[in-house]
LOKEKOL-373347 format. One record per residue (C-alpha): x, y, z. Coordinates in Angstrom, 2 decimals. Layout:
BEGIN
(node (X Y Z))
...
This chain:
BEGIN
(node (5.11 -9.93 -10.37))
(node (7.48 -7.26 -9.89))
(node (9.96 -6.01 -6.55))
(node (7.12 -3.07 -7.03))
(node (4.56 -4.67 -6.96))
(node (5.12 -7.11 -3.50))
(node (6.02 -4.17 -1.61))
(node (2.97 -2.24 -2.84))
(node (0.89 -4.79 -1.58))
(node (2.92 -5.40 1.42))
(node (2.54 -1.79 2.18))
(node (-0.92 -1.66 1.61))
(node (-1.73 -4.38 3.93))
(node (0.42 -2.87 7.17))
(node (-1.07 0.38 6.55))
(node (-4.33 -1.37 6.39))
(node (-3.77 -3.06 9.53))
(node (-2.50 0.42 11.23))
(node (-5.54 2.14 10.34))
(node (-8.05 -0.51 12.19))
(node (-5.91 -0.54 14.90))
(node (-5.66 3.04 14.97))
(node (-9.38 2.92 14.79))
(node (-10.14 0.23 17.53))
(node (-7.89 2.34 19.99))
(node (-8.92 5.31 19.13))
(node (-5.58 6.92 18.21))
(node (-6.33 9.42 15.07))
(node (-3.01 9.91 14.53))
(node (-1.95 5.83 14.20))
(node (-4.73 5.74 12.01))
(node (-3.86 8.31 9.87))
(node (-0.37 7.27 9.45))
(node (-2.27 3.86 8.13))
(node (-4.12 5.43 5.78))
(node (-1.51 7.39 4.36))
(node (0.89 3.77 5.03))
(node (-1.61 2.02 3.04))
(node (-2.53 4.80 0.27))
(node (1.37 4.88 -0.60))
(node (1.83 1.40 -1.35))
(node (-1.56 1.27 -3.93))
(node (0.52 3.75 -5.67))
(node (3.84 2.03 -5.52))
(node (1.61 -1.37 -6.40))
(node (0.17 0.41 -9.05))
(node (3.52 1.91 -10.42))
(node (4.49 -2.43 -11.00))
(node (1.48 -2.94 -12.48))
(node (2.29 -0.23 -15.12))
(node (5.54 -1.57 -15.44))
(node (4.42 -4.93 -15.94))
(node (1.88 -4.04 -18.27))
(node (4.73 -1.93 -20.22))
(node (7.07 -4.88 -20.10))
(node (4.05 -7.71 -21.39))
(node (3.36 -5.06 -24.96))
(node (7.07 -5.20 -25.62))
């Protein structure tokens, strides 16, 4: 695993865990930034998985 990669995923899960707090309180706008928290690290994530997959056909 990549630096890319971890902080995709570490990403992804606070903005996951924004949005359902966003959603238990009510707060559209906490959840929002949690979605949009969590949406950019699956494409940072996804970014080390390309490179990764780039490095392993080398």
């Amino acid at each position: 695993m990549n630096k890319d990669q971890i902080k995709g995923r570490v990403e992804e899960a606070k903005g996951k865990v924004k949005e359902v707090t966003g959603k238990i309180l009510d707060d559209d706008e906490m959840e929002l930034e949690g979605n949009v928290q969590k949406n950019v690290g699956k494409v940072r994530a996804g970014f080390g998985d390309l490179k990764d997959d780039i490095k392993k056909d080398k």
